[in-house]
C-alpha positions as a Markdown table, in Angstrom:
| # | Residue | x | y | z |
|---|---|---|---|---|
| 1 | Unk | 127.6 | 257.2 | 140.1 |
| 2 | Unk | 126.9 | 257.4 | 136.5 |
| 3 | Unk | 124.4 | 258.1 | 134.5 |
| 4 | Unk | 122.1 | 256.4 | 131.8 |
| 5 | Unk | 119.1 | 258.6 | 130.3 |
| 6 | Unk | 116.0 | 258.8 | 128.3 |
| 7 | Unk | 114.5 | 262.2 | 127.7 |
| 8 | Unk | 111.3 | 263.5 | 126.6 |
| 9 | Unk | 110.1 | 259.9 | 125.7 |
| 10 | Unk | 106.2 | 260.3 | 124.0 |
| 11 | Unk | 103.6 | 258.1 | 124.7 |
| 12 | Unk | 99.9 | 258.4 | 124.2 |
| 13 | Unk | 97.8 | 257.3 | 126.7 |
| 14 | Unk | 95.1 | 257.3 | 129.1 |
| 15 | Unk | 95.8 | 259.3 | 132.2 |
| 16 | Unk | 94.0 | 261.2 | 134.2 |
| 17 | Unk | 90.6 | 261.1 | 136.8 |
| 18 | Unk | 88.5 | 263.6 | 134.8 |
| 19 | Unk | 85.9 | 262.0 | 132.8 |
| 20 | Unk | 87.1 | 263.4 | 129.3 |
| 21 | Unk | 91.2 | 262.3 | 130.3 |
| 22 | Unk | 89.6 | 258.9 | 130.7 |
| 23 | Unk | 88.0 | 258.5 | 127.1 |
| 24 | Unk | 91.0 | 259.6 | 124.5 |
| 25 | Unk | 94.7 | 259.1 | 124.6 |
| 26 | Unk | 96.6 | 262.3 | 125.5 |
| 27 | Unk | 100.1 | 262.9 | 125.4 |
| 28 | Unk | 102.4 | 261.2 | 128.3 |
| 29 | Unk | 106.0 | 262.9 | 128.5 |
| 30 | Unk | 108.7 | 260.7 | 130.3 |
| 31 | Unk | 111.8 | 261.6 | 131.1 |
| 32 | Unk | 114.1 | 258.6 | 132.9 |
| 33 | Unk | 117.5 | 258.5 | 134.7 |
| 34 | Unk | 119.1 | 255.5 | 135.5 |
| 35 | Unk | 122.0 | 255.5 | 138.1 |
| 36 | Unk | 124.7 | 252.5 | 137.3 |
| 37 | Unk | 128.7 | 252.2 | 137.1 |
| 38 | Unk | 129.5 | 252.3 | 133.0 |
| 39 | Unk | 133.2 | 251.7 | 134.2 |
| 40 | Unk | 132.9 | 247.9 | 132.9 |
| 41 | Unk | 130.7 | 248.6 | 130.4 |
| 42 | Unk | 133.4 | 251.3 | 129.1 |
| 43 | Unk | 136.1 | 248.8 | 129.3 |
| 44 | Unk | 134.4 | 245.8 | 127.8 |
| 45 | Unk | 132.3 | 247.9 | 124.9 |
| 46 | Unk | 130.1 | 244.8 | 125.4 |
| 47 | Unk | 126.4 | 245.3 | 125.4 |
| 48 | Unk | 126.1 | 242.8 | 127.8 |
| 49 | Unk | 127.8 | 245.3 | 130.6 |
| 50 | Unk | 125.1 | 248.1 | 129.3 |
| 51 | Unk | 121.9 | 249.1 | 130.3 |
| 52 | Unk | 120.1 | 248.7 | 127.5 |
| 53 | Unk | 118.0 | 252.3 | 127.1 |
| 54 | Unk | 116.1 | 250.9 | 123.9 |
| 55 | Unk | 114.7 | 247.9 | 126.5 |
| 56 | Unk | 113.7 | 250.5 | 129.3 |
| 57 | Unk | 112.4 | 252.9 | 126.9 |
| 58 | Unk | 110.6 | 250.1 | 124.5 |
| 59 | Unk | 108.8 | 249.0 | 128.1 |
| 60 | Unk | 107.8 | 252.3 | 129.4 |
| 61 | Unk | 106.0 | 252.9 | 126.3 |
| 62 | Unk | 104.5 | 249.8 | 126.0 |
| 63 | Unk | 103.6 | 250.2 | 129.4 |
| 64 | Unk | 102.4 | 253.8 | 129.6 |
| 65 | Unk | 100.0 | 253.4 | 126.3 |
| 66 | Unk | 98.1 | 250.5 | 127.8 |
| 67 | Unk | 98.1 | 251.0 | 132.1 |
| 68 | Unk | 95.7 | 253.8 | 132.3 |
| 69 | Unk | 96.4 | 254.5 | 135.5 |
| 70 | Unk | 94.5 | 257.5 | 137.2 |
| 71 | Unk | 97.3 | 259.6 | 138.3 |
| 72 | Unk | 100.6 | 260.8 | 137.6 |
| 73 | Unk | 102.0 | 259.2 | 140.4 |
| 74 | Unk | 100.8 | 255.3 | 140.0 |
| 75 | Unk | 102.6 | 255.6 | 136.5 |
| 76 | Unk | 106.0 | 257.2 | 137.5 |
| 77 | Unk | 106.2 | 254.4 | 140.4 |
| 78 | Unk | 105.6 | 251.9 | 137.9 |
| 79 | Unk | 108.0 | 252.9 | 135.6 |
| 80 | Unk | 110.5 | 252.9 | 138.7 |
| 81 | Unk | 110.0 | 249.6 | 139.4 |
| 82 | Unk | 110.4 | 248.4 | 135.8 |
| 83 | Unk | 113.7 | 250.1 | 135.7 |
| 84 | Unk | 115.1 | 248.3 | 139.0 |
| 85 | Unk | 114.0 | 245.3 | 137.6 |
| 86 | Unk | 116.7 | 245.8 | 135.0 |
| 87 | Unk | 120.7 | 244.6 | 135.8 |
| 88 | Unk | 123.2 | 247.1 | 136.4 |
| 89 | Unk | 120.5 | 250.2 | 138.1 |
| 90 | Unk | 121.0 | 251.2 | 141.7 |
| 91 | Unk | 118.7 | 253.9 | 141.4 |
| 92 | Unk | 116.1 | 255.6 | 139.3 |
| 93 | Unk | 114.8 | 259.6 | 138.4 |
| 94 | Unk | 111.6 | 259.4 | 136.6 |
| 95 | Unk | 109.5 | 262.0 | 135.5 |
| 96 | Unk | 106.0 | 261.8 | 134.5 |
| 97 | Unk | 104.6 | 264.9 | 132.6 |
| 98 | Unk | 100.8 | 265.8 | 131.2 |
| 99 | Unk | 101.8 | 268.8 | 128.8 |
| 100 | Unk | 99.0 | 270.8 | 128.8 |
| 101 | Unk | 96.6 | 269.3 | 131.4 |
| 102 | Unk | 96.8 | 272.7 | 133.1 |
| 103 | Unk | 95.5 | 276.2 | 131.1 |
| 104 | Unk | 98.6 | 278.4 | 130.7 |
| 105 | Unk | 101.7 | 276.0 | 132.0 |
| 106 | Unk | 103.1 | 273.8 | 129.3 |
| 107 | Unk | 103.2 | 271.1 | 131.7 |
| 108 | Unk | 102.7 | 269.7 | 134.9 |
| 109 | Unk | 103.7 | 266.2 | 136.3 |
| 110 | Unk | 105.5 | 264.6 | 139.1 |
| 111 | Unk | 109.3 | 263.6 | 139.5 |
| 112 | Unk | 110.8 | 260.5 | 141.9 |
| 113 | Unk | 113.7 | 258.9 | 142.6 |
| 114 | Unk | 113.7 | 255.0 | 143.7 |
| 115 | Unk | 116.4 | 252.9 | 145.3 |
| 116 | Unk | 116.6 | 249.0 | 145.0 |
């Protein structure tokens, strides 16, 4: 299966269940993989066949800046679900980072992978 991708997409947001993640935007690192045949999309050169990555990514942001979800988790599941809403994805690899959120890694996060 091919593959469409977003990497290291930045949003700023509220995540988090500590007290001071809940009062000011951090930084939100996304990374998204979106498993779909290109073959007619290759043939065509017609958006129309495409998954569009500037509609995904315009959504996850939109999405991630506003949710303020409490954990990792909640957001990458929402994020999957947005992307099998979208024509043309079988399958979706998202990854939801909080650089920093722990002393001495550069980040931390969770990664899934969704099915329709």
């Amino acid at each position: 299966m091919d593959k469409v991708f977003i990497k290291d997409l930045l949003a700023r947001g509220i995540l988090g269940v500590n007290e001071s993640e809940r009062t000011k935007p951090q930084d939100i690192l996304i990374n998204i993989t979106l498993f779909t045949d290109t073959s007619a999309a290759g043939k065509s050169d017609d958006i129309e066949d495409c998954i569009n990555y500037r509609t995904i990514a315009k959504k996850t942001l939109a999405h991630a800046e506003k949710a303020e979800r409490l954990t990792v988790e909640a957001l990458a599941e929402d994020i999957a679900a947005m992307a099998l809403e979208m024509d043309h994805v079988q399958k979706v690899l998202v990854c939801v980072e909080k650089p920093g959120a722990v002393r001495f890694s550069r980040s931390v996060g969770v990664e899934i992978e969704r099915s329709r």
